[in-house]
C-alpha positions as CSV (number, residue, x, y, z in Angstrom):
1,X,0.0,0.0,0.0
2,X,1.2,3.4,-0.7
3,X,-0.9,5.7,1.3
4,X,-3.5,3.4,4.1
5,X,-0.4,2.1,5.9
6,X,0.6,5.5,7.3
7,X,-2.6,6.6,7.5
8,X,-3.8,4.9,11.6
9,X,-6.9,4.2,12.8
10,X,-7.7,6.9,15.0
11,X,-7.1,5.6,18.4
12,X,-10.0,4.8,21.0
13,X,-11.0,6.8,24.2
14,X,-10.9,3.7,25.7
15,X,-8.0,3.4,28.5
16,X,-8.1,-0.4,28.2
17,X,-8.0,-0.3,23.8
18,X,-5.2,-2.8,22.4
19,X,-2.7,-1.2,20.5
20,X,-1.3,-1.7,17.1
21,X,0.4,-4.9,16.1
22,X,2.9,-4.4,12.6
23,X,3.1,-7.8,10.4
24,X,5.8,-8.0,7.6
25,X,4.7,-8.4,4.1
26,X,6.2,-12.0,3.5
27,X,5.5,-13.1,7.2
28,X,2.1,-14.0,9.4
29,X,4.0,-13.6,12.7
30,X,3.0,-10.4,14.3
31,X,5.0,-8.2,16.7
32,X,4.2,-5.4,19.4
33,X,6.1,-1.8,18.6
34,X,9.5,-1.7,20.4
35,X,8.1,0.9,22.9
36,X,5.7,-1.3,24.1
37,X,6.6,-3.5,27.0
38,X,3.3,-5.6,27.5
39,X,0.2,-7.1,25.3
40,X,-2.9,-6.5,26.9
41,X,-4.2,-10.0,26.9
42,X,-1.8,-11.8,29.2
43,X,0.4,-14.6,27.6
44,X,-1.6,-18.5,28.1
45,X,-0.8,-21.6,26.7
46,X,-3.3,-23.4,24.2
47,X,-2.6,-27.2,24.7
48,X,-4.0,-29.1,21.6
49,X,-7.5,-31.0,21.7
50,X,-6.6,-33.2,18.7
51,X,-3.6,-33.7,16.6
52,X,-3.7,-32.0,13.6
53,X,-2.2,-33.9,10.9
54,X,-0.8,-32.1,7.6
55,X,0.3,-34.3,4.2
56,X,3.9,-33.8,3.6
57,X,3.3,-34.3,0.3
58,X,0.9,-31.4,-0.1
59,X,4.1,-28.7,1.2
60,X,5.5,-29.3,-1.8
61,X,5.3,-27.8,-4.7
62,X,4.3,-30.3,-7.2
63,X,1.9,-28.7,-9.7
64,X,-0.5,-32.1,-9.9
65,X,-1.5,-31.3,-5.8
66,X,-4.1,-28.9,-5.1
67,X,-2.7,-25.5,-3.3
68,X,-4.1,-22.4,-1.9
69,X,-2.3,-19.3,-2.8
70,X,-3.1,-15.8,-1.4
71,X,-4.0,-13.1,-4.1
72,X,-4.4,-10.4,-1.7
73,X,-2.8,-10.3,1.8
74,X,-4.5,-8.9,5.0
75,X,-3.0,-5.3,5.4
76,X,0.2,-5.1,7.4
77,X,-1.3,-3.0,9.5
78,X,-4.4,-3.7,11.8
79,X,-5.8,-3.0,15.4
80,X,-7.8,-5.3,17.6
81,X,-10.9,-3.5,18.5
82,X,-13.4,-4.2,21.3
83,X,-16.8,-5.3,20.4
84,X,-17.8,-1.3,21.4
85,X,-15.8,0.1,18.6
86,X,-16.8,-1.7,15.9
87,X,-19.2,0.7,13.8
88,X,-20.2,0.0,10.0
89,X,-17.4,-0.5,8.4
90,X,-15.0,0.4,10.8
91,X,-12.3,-1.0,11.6
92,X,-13.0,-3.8,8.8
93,X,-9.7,-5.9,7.6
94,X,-9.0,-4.6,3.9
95,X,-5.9,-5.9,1.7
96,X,-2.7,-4.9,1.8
97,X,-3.0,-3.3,-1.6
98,X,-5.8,-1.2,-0.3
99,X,-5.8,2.6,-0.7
100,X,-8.5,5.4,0.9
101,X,-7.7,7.2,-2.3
102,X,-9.1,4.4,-4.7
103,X,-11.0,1.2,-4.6
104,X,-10.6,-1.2,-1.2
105,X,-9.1,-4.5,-1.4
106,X,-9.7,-7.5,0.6
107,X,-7.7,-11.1,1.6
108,X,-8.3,-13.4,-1.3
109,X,-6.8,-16.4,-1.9
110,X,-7.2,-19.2,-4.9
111,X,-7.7,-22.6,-5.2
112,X,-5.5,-24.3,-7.5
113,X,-5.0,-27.9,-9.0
114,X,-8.8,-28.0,-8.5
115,X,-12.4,-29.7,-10.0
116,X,-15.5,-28.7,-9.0
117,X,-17.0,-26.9,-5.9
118,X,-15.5,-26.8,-2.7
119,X,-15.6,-24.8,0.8
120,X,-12.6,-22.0,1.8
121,X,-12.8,-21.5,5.5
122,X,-11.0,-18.3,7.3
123,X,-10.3,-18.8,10.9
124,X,-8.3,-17.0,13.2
125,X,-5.7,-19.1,15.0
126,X,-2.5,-18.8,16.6
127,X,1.2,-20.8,15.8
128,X,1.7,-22.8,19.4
129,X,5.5,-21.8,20.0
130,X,5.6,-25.1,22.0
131,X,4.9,-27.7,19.0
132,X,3.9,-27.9,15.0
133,X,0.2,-27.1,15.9
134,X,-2.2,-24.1,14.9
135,X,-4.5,-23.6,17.8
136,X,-7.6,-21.5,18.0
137,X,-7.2,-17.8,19.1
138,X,-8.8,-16.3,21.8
139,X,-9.6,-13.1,19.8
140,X,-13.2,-13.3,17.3
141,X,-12.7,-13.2,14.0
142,X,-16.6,-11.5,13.3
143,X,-18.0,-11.2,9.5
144,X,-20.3,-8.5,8.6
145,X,-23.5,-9.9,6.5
146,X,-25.8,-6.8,6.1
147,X,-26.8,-6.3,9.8
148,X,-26.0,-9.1,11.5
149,X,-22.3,-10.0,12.8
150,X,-20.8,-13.8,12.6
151,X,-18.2,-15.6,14.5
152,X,-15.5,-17.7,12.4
153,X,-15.0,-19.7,10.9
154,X,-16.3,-18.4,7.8
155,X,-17.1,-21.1,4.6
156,X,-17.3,-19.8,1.2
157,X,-18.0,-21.9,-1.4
158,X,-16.0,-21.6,-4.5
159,X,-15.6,-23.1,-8.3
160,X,-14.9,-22.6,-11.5
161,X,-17.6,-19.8,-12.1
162,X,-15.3,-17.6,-10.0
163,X,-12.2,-19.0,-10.8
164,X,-11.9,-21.0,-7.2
165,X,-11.0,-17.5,-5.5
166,X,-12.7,-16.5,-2.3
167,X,-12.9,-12.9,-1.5
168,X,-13.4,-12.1,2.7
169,X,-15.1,-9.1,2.7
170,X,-16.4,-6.9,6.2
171,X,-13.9,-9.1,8.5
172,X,-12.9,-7.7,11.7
173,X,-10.5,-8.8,14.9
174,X,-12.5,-8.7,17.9
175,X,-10.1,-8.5,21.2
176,X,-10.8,-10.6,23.5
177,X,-10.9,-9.4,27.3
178,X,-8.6,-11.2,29.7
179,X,-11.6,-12.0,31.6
180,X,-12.8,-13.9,28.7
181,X,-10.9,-15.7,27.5
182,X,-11.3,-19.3,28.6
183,X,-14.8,-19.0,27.9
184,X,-14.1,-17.9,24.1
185,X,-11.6,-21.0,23.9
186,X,-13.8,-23.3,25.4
187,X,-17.1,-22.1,22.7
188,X,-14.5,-22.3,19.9
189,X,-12.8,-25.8,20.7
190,X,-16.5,-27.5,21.4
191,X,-17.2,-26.4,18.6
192,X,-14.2,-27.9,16.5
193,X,-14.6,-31.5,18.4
194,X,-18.2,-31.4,17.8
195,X,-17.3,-31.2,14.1
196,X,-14.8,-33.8,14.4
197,X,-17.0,-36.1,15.7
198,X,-19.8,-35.9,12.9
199,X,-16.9,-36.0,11.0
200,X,-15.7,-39.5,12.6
201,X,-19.0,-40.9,13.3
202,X,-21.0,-39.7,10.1
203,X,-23.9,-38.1,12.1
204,X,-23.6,-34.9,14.8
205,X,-24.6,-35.3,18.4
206,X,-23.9,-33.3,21.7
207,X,-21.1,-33.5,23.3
208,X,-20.8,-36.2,26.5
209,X,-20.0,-34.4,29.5
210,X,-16.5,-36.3,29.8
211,X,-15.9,-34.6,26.2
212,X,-16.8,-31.5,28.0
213,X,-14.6,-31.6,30.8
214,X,-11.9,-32.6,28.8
215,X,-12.7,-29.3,26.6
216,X,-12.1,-27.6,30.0
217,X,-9.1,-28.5,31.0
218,X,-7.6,-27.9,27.6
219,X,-9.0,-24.4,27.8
């Protein structure tokens, strides 16, 4: 982006607001300002509920496997907001190509390799520094469909009408208060075993309350 990066959010006249977190271009690790000495959310471990298993043979780059490819990167530049802040489209996550003087851009990415329909799901998760594993973040990833707000993940279905790309528009990062975040782990892992398990058994249930527990005391 040439102008939108140096152009900040106006900051909140909230005391407790989160502050701006910078991302490199070719990077999805992001990293506090050097002034800052704390993040507001205080640092927890995320153990893993399942393993999550990736094909080796799909990190390679052999043009017969299907890949997904980003055609338009979240901005570099994005603050957390509390649910209060959040206004229209304020505060939305735009492209990094974006540009208040001309037309907004948003995170696409592309199916390649590819026949026929199929879902894209955006989810906000976190790298576990302590293994291989992406685990659920306690921050909300909301999407904005005309007045009502919904919590990742988000599915869009793609195909070869529009090329297999998928287009995330009116997403926002919801901060999480300290004070809630076991309970935003605990709604968002239930609801990933729940979907292993009609995964697994071919039909959905509720979860058993030993499955519950267990959520708990990975949250």
């Amino acid at each position: 982006m040439n102008i939108y990066p140096n152009v900040l959010t106006p900051p909140s006249s909230n005391e407790d607001s989160p502050v701006y977190h910078n991302m490199d271009n070719n990077s999805m690790n992001f990293h506090a300002p050097d002034n800052y000495d704390a993040l507001p959310v205080a640092t927890f471990d995320i153990l893993p509920q399942t393993p999550m298993k990736v094909d080796s043979s799909m990190m390679v780059d052999n043009p017969n496997n299907p890949s997904l490819h980003f055609v338009e990167q979240p901005t570099d530049r994005f603050r957390f907001r509390y649910k209060s802040e959040m206004a229209g489209t304020h505060g939305s996550l735009t492209g990094i190509k974006s540009d208040k003087s001309r037309k907004q851009t948003y995170p696409t990415v592309e199916l390649r390799n590819f026949v026929g329909p199929v879902i894209i799901r955006c989810s906000i998760y976190q790298h576990n520094v302590k293994g291989e594993d992406f685990m659920p973040h306690a921050h909300r990833l909301i999407m904005k469909r005309g007045k009502e707000e919904h919590d990742d993940p988000h599915d869009l279905i793609v195909g070869p009408e529009d090329g297999w790309r998928a287009t995330f528009h009116g997403m926002g990062i919801i901060h999480t208060a300290k004070k809630n975040i076991v309970s935003e782990l605990m709604r968002k892992k239930k609801q990933l075993k729940m979907e292993y398990i009609a995964r697994m058994e071919q039909r959905p249930r509720e979860l058993t309350t030993a499955e519950k527990l267990e959520i708990k005391g990975l949250a």
